[in-house]
Residue frames as a rotation matrix with the C-alpha (Angstrom) as fourth column:
UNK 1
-0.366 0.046 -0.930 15.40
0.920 -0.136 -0.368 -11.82
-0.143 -0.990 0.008 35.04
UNK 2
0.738 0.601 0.306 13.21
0.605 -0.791 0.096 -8.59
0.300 0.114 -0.947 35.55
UNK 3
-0.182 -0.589 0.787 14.33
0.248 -0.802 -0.543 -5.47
0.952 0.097 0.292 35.71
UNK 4
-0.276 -0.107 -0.955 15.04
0.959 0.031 -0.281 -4.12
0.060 -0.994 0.094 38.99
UNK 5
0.249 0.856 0.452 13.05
0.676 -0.488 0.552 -1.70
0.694 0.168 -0.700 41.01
UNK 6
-0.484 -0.716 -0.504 15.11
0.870 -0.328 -0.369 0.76
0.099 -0.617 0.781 42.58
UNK 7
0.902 0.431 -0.002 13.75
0.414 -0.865 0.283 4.18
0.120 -0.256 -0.959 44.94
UNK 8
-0.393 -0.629 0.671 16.21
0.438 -0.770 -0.464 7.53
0.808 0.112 0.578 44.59
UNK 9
-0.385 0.079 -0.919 16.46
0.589 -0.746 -0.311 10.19
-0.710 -0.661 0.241 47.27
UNK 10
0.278 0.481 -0.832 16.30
-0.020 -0.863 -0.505 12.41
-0.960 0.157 -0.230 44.39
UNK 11
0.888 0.070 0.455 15.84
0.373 0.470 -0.800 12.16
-0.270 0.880 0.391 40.39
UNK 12
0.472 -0.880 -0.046 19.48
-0.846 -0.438 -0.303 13.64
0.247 0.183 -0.952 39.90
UNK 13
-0.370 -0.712 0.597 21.17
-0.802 0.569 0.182 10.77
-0.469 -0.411 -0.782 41.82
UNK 14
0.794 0.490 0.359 19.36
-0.106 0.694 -0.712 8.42
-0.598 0.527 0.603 38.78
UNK 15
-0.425 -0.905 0.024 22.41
-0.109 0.078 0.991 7.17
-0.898 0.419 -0.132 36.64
UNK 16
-0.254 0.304 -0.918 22.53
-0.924 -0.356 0.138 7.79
-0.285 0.884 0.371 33.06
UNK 17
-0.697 -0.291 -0.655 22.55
-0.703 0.457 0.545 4.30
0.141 0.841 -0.523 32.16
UNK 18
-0.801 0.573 0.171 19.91
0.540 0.816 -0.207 2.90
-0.258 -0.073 -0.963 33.79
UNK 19
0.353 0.873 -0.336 17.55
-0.001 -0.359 -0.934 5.32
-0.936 0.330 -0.126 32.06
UNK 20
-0.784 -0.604 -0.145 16.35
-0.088 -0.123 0.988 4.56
-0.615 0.787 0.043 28.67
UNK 21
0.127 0.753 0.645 13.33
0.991 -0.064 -0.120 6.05
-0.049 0.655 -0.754 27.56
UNK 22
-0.402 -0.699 0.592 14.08
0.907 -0.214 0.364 8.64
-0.128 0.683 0.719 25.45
UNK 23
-0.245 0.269 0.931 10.95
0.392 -0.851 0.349 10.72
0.887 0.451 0.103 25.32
UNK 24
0.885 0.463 -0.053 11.00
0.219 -0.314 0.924 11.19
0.412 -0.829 -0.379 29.52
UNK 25
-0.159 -0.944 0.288 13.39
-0.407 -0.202 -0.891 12.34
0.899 -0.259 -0.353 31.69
UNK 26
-0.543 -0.060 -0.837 13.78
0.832 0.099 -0.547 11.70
0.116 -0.993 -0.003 36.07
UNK 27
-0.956 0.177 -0.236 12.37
0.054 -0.682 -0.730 14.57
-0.290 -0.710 0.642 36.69
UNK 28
-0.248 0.892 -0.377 9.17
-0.791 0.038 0.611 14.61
0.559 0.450 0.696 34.53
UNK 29
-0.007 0.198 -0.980 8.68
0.063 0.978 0.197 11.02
0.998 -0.060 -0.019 36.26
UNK 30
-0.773 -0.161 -0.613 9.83
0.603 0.111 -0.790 12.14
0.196 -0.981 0.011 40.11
UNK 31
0.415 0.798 -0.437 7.36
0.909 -0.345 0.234 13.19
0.035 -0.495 -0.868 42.86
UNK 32
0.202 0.153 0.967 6.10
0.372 -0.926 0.068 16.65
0.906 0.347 -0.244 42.44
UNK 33
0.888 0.336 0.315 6.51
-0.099 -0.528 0.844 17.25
0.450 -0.780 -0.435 46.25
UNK 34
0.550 -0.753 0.362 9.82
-0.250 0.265 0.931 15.72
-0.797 -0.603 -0.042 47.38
UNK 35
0.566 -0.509 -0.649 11.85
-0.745 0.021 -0.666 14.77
0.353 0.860 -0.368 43.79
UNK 36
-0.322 -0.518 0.792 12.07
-0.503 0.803 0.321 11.48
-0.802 -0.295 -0.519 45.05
UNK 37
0.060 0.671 -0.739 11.59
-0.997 0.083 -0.006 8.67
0.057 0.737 0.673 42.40
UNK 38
0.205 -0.125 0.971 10.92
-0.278 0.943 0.180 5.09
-0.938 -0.307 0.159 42.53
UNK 39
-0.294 -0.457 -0.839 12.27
-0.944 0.003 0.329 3.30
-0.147 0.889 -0.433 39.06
UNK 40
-0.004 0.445 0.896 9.97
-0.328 0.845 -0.422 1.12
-0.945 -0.296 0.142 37.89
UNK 41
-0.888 -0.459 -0.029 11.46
-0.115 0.161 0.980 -0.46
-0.445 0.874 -0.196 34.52
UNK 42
-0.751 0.508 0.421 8.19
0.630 0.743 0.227 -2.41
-0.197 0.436 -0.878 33.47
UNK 43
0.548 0.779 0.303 5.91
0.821 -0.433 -0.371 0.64
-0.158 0.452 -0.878 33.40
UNK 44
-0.242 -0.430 -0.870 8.26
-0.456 -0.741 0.493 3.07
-0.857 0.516 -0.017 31.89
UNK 45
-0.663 0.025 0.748 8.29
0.427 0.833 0.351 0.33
-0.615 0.552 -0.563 29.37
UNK 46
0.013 0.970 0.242 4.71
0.999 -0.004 -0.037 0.88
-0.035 0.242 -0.970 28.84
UNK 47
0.531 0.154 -0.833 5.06
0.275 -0.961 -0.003 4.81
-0.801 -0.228 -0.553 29.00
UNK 48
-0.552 -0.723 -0.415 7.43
-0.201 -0.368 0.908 4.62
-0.809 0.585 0.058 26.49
UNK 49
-0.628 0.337 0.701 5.42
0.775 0.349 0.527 2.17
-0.067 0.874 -0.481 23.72
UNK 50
0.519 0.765 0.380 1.91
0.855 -0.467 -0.227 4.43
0.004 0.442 -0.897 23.85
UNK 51
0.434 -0.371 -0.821 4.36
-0.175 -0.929 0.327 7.73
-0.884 0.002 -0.468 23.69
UNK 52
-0.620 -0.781 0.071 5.54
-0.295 0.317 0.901 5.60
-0.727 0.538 -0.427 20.14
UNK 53
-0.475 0.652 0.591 2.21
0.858 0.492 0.146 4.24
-0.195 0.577 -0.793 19.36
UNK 54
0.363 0.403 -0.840 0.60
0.464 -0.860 -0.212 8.09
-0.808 -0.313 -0.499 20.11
UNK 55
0.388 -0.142 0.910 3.11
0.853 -0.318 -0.414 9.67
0.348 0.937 -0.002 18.01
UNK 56
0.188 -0.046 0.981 3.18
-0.067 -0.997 -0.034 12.75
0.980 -0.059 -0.190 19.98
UNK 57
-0.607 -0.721 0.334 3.88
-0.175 -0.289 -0.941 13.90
0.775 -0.630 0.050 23.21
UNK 58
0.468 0.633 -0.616 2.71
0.698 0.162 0.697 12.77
0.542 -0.757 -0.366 26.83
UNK 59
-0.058 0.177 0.983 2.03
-0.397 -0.907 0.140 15.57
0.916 -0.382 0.123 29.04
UNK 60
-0.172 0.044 -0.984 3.02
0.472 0.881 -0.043 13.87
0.865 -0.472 -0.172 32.26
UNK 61
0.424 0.584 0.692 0.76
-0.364 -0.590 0.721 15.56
0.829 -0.558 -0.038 35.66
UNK 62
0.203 -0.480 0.854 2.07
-0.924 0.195 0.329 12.92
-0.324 -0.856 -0.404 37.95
UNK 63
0.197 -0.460 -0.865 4.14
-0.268 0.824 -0.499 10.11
0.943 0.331 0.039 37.91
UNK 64
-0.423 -0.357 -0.833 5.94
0.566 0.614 -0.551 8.61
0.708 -0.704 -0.058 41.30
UNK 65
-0.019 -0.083 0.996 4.83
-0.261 -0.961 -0.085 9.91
0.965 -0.262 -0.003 44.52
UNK 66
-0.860 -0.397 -0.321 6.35
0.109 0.472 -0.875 9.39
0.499 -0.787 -0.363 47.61
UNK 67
-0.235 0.651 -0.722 3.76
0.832 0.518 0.196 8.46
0.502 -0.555 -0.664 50.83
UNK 68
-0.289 0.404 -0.868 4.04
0.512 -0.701 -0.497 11.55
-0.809 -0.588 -0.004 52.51
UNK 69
-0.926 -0.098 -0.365 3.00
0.014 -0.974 0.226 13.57
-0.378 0.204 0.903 49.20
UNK 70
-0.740 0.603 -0.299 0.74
0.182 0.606 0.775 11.36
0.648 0.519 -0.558 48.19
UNK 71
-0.041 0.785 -0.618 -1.29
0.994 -0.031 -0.106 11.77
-0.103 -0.618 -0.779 51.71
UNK 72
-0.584 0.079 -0.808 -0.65
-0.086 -0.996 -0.036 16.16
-0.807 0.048 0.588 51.22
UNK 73
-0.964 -0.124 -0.237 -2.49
-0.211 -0.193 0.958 15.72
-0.164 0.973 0.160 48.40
UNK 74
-0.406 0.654 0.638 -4.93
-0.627 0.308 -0.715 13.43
-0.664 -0.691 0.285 49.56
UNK 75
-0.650 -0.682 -0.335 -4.20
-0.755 0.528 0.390 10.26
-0.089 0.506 -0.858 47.54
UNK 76
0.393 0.879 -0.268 -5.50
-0.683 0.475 0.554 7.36
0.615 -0.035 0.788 47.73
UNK 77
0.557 -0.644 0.524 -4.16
-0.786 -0.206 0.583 5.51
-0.267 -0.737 -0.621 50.29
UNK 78
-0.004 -0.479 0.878 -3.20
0.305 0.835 0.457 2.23
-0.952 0.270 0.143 48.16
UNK 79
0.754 0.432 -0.494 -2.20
-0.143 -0.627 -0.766 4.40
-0.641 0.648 -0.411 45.22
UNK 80
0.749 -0.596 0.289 -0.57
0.661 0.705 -0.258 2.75
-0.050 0.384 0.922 42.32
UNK 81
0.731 -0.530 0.430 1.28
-0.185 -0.761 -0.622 6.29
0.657 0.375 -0.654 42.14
UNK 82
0.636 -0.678 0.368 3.32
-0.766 -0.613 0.193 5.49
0.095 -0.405 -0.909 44.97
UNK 83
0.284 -0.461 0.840 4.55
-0.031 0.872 0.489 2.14
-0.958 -0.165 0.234 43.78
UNK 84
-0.414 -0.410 -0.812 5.66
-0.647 -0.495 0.580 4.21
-0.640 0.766 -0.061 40.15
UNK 85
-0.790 0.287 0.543 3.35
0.609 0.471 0.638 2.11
-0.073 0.834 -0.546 37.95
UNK 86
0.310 0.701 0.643 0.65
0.940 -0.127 -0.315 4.94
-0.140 0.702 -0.698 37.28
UNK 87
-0.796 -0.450 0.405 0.71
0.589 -0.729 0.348 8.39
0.138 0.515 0.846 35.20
UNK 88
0.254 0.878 -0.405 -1.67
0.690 -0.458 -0.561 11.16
-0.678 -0.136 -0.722 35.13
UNK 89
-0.121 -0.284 0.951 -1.83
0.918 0.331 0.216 12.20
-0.376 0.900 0.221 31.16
UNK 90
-0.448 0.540 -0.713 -2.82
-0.555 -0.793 -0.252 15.77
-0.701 0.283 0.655 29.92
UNK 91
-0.072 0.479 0.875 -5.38
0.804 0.548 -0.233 15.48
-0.591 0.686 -0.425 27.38
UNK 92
0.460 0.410 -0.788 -4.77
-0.020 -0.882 -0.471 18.94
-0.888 0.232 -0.397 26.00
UNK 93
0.076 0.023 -0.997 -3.12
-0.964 -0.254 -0.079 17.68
-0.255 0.967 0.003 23.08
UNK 94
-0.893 -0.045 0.448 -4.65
-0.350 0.693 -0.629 14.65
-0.282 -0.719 -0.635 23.13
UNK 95
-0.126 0.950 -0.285 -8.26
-0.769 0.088 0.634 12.82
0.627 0.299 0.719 21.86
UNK 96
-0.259 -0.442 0.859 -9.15
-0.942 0.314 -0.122 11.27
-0.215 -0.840 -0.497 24.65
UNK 97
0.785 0.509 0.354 -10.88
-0.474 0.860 -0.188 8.26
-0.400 -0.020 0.916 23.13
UNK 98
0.680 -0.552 -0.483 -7.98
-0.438 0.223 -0.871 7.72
0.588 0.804 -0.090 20.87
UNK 99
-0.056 -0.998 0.029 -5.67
-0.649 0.015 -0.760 7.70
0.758 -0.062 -0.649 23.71
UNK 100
0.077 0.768 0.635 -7.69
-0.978 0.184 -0.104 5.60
-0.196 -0.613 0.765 25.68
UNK 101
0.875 0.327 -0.357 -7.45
-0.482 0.519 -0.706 3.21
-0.046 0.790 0.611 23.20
UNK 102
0.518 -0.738 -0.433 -4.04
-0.242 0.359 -0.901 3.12
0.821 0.571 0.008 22.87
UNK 103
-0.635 -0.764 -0.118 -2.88
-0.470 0.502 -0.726 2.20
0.614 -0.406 -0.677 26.11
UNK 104
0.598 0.555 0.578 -5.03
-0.758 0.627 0.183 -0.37
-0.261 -0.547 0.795 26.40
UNK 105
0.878 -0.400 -0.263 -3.27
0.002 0.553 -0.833 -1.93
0.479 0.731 0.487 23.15
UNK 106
0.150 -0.988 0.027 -0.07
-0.482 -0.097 -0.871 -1.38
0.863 0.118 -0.491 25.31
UNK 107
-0.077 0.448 -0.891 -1.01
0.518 0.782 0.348 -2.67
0.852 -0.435 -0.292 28.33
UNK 108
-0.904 0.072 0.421 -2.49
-0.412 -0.411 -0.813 -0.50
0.115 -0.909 0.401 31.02
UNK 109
-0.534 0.618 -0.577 -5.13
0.625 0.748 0.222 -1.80
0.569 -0.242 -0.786 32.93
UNK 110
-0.123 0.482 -0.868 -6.27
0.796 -0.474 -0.376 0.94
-0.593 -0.737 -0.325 35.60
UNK 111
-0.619 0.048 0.784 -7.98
0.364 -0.867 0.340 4.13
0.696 0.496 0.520 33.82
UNK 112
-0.189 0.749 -0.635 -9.35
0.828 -0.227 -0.513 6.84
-0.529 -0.623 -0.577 35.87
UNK 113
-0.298 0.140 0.944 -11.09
0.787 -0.524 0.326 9.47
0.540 0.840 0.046 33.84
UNK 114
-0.202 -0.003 -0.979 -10.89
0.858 -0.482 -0.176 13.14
-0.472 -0.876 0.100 34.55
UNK 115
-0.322 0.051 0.946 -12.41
0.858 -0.406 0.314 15.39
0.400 0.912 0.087 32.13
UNK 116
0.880 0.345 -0.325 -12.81
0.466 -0.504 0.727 18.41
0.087 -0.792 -0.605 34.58
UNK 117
0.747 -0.657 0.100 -9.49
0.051 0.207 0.977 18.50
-0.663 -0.725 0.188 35.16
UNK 118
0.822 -0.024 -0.569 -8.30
-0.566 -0.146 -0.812 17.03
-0.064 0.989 -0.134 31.74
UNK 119
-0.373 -0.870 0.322 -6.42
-0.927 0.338 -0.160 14.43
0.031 -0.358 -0.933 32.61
UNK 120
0.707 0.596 -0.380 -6.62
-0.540 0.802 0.254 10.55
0.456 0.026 0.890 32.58
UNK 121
-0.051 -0.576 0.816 -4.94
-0.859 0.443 0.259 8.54
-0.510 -0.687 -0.517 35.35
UNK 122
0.738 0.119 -0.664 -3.55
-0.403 0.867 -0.292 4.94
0.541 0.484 0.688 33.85
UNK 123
-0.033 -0.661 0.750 -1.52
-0.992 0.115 0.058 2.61
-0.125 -0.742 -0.659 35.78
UNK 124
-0.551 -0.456 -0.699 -0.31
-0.768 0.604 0.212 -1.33
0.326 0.654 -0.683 35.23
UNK 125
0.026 0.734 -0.679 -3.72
0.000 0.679 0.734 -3.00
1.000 -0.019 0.018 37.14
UNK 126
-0.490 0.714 0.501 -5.63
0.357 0.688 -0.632 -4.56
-0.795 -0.131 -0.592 38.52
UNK 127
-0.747 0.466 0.475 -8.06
0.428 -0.210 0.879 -3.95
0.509 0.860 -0.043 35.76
UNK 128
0.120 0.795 -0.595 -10.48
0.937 -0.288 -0.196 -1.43
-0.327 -0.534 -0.779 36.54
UNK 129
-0.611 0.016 0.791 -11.93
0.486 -0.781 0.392 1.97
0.624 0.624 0.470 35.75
UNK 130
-0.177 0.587 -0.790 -13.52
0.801 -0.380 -0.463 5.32
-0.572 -0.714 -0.403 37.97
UNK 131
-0.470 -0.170 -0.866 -14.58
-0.067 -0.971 0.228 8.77
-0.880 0.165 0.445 37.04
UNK 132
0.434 0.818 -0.377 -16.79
0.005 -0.421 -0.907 10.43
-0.901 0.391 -0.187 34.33
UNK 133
-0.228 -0.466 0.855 -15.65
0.949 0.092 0.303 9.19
-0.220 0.880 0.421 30.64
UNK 134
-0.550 -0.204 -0.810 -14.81
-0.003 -0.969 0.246 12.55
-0.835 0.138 0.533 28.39
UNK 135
0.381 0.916 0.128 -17.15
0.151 0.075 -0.986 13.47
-0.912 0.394 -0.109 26.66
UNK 136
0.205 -0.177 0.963 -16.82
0.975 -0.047 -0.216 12.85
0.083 0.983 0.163 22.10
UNK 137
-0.563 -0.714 -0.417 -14.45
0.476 -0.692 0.542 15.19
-0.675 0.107 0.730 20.75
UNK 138
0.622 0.707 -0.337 -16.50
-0.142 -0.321 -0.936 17.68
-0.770 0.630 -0.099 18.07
UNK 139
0.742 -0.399 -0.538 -13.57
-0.588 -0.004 -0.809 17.72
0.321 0.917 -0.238 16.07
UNK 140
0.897 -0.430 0.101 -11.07
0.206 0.609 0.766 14.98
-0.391 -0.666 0.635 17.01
UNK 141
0.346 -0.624 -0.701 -7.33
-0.710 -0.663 0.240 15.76
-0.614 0.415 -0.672 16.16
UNK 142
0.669 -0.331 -0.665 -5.59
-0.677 0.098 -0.729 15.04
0.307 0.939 -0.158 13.04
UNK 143
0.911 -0.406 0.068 -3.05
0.370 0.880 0.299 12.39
-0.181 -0.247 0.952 12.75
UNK 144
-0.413 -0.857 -0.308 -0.93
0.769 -0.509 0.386 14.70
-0.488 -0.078 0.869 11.41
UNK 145
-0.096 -0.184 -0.978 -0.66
-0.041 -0.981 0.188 18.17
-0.995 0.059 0.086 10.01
UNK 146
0.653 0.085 0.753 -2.08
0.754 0.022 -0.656 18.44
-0.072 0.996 -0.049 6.23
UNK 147
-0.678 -0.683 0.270 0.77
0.734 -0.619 0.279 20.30
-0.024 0.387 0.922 3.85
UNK 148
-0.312 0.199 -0.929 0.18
0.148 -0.956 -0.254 23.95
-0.938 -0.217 0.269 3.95
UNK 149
0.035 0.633 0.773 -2.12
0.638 0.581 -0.504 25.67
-0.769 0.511 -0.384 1.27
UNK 150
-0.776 -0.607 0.170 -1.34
0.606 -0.793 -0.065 28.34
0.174 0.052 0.983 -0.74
UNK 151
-0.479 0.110 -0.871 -2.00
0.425 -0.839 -0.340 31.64
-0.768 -0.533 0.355 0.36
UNK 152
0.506 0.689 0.518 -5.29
0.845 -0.278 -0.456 32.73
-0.170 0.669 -0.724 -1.98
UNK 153
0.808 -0.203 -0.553 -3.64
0.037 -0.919 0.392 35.91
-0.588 -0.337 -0.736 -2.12
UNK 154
-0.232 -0.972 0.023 -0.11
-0.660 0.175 0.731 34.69
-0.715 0.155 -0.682 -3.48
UNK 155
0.273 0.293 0.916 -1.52
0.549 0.735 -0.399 31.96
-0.790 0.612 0.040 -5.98
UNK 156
-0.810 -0.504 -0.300 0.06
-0.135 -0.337 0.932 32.03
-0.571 0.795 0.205 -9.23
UNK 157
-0.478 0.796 0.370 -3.29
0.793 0.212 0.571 31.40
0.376 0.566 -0.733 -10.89
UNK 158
0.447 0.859 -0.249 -4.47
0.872 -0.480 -0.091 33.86
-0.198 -0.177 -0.964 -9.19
UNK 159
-0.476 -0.522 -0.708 -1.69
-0.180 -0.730 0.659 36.77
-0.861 0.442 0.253 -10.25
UNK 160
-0.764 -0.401 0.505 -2.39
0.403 0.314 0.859 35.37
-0.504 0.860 -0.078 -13.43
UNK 161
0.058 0.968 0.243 -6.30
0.977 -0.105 0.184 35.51
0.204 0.227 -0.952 -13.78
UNK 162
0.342 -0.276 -0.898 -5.77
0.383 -0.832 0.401 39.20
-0.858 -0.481 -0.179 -11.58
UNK 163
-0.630 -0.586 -0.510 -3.51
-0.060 -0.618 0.784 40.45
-0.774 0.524 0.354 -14.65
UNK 164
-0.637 0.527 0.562 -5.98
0.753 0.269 0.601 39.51
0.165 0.806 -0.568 -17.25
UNK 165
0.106 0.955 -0.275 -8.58
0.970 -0.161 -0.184 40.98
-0.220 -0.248 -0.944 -15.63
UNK 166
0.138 -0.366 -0.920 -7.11
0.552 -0.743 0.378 44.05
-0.823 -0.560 0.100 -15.08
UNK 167
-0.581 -0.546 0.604 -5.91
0.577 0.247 0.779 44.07
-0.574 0.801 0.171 -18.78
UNK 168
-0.562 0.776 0.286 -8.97
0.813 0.456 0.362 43.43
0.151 0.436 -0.887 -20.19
UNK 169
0.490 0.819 -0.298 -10.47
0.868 -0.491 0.078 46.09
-0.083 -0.297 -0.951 -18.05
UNK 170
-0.360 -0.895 -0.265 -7.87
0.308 -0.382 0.871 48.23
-0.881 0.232 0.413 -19.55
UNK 171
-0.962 0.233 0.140 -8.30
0.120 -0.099 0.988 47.94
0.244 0.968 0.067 -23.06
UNK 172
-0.033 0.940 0.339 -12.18
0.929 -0.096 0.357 48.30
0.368 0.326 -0.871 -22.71
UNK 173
0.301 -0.127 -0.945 -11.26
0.481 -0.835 0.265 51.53
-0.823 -0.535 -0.190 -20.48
UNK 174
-0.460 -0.721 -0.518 -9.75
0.199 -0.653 0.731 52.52
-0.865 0.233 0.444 -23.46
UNK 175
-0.689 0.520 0.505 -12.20
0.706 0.326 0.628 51.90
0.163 0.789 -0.592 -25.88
UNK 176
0.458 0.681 -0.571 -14.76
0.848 -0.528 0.050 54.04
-0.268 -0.507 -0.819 -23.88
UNK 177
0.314 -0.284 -0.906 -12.35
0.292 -0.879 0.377 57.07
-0.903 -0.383 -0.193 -24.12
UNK 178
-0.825 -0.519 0.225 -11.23
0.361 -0.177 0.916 56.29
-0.435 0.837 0.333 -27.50
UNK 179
-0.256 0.938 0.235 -15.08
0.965 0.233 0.123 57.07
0.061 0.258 -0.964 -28.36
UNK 180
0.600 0.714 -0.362 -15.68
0.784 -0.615 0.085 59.77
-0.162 -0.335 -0.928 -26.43
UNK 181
-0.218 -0.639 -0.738 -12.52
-0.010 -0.755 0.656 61.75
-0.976 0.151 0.158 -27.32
UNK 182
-0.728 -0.197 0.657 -13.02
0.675 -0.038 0.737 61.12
-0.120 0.980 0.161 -30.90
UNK 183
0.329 0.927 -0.179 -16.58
0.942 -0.310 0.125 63.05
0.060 -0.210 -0.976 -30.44
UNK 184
0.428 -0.150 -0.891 -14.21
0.477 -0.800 0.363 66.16
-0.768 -0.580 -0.271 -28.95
UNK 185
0.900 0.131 0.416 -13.11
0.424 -0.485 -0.765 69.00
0.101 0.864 -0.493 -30.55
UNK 186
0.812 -0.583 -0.034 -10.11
-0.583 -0.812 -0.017 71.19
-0.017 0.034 -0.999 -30.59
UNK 187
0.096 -0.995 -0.007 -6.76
-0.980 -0.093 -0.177 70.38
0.176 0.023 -0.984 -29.20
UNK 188
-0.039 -0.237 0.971 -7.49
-0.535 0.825 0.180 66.51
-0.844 -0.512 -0.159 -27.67
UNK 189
0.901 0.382 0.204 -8.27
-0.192 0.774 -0.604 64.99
-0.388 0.505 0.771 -31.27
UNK 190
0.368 -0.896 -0.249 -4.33
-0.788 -0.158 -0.594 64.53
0.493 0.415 -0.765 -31.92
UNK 191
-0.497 -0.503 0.707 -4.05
-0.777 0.621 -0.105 61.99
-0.386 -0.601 -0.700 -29.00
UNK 192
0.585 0.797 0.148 -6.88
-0.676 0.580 -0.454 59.52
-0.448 0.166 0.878 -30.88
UNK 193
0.644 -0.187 -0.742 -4.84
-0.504 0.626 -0.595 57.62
0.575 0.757 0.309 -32.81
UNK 194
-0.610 -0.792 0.016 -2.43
-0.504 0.372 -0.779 56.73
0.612 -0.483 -0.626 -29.70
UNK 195
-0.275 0.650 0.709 -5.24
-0.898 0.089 -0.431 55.28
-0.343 -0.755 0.559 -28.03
UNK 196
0.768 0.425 -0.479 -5.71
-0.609 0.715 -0.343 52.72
0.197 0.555 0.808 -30.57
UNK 197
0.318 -0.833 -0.453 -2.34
-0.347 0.343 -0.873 51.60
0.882 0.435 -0.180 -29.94
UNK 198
-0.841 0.074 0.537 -2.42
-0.508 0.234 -0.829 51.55
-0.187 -0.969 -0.159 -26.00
UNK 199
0.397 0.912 0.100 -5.60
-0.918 0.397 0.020 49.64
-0.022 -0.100 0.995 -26.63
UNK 200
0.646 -0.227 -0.729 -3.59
-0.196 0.873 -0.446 46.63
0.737 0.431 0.520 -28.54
UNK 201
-0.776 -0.600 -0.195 -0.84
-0.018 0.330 -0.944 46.77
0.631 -0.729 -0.266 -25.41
UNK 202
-0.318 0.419 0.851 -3.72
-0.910 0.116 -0.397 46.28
-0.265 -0.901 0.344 -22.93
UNK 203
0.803 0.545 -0.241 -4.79
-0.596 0.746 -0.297 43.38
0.019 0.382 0.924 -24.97
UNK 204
0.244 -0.803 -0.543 -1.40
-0.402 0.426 -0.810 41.82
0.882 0.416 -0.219 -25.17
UNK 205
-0.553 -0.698 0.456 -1.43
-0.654 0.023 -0.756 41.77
0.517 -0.716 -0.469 -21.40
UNK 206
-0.013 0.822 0.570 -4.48
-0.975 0.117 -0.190 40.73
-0.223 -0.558 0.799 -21.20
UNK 207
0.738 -0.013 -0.674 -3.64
-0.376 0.823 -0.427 37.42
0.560 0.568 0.603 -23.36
UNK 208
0.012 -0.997 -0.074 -0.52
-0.250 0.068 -0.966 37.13
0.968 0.030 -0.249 -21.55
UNK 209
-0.477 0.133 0.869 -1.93
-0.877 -0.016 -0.480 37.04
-0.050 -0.991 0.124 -17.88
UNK 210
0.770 0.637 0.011 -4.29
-0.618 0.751 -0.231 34.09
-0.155 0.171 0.973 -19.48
UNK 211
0.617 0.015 -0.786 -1.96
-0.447 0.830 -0.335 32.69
0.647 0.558 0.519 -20.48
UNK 212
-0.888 -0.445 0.118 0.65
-0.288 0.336 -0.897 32.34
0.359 -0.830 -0.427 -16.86
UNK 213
-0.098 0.683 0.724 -3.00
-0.971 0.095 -0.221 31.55
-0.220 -0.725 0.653 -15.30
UNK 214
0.679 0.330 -0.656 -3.23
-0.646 0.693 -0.319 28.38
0.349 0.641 0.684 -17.87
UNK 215
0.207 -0.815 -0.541 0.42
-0.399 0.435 -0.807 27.53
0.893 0.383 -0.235 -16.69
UNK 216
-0.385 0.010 0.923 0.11
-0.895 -0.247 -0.371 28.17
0.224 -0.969 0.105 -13.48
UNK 217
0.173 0.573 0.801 -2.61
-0.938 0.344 -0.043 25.87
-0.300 -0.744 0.597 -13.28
UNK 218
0.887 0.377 -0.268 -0.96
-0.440 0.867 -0.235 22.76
0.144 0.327 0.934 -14.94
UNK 219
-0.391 -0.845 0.365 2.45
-0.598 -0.068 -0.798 23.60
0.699 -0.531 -0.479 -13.20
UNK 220
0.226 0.669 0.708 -0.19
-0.970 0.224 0.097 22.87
-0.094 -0.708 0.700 -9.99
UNK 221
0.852 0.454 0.260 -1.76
-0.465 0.885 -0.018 19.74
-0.238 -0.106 0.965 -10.94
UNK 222
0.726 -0.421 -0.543 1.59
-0.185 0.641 -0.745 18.26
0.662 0.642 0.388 -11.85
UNK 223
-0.526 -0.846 -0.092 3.16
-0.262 0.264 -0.928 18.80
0.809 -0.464 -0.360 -8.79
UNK 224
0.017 0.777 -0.629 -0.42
0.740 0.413 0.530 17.72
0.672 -0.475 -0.568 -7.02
UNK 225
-0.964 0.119 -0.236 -1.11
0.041 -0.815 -0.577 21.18
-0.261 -0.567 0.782 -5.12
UNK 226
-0.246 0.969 -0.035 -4.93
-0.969 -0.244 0.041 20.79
0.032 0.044 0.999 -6.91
C-alpha cells in the first residue's frame, strides 16, 4: 500500500516519525507564504535519491505551496507545486547539466529551466519541459575537492634548495672578500686566514641544504605528494 498523502496546518504539527529524509527538514519543504505543507511520501522519495546520487546539497527555492500563495505569486494555476510533487533547485552550487541528468535517472519528469533566476523547477510528470536550457558551464564543478597542495612557500624541497643556495652564495661571497682583503694592507690582513675557514662552513651548509632537498624530495614521492 502507498504511502499516504497527508496536508499540515503548519510544518511543526509534522510528526517526527513520519518524516524520513534526512537531508530535508518540514520547513525547507513547507509553503514559503503560509508554512502549510502537504506530505507527499513518493516525491520526497525522489528528493531524497538525487540529494544521494548529487552528493551534495539541494538548495530548495520552493517546495509545497498552498493555493492562495501559489495565486500571490502568480503560479500556475494547475501547479504541480501545490499538489507537493515539484521543487525549485538552486543551481549555485550546482552544474546544471549534471543535475539535470541526475534526476532524470531518479525519476522526475517535469523540468522547467531558469537560468536568469538560477534555478530549475522539477516535479513527478507528466513528462515535459519549458524555459531557456542553461547555458555550458566554462568550468563545470569538481566531483570533489582535490587534496590540498603544499604551500610553494613552506615546501621542504624548497627550504632545502633555498639553504643551498644561500650557502653557496655564501662561500663564493667569501671568496670575493677573501681576495680582495688579501690585496689590503695594514691592520685587516690578520682576519685572512679566518675567512678560509668561514668559507669551508658555508660549504658544509651548502652540501647539507642539498642534501634535505634530495630527501625532501623522495620523502614526497613516497608518500605520492609529486
Amino acid at each position: 500500500m502507498p504511502d499516504t498523502i497527508q496536508t499540515f496546518r503548519h510544518f511543526r504539527e509534522v510528526p517526527d516519525h513520519l518524516w524520513r529524509w534526512p537531508n530535508f527538514s518540514p520547513a525547507e519543504i513547507a509553503c514559503r507564504g503560509t508554512g502549510k505543507l502537504k506530505l507527499h511520501p513518493e516525491a520526497l522519495d525522489t528528493l531524497q535519491a538525487l540529494r544521494d546520487r548529487l552528493g551534495k546539497p539541494l538548495i530548495v527555492n520552493s517546495g509545497y505551496r498552498s493555493p492562495e500563495h501559489n495565486r500571490a505569486v502568480g503560479g500556475a494555476t494547475r501547479s504541480k507545486h501545490m499538489e507537493g510533487t515539484a521543487f525549485d533547485i538552486s543551481m549555485a552550487n550546482h552544474d546544471p547539466e549534471v543535475f539535470e541528468a541526475a534526476a532524470r535517472e531518479v525519476g522526475f519528469l517535469g523540468f522547467g529551466f531558469y537560468p536568469r533566476s538560477n534555478f530549475m523547477h522539477v516535479d513527478l510528470g507528466p513528462a515535459r519541459s519549458w524555459g531557456t536550457p542553461f547555458p555550458p558551464r566554462a568550468t563545470p564543478f569538481p566531483p570533489e575537492t582535490p587534496p590540498a597542495r603544499e604551500v610553494l612557500a613552506e615546501s621542504r624541497t624548497l627550504k632545502g634548495t633555498g639553504a643551498a643556495g644561500v650557502a653557496t652564495a655564501g662561500a663564493g661571497g667569501v671568496e670575493v672578500a677573501q681576495e680582495v682583503l688579501a690585496e689590503a694592507q695594514g691592520a685587516v690582513l690578520p682576519l685572512v686566514p679566518y675567512l678560509d675557514t668561514l668559507r669551508w662552513v658555508f660549504i658544509a651548509l651548502a652540501l647539507g641544504g642539498i642534501g634535505i632537498a634530495v630527501w625532501a624530495r623522495v620523502d614526497d614521492w613516497r608518500k605520492g605528494r609529486r
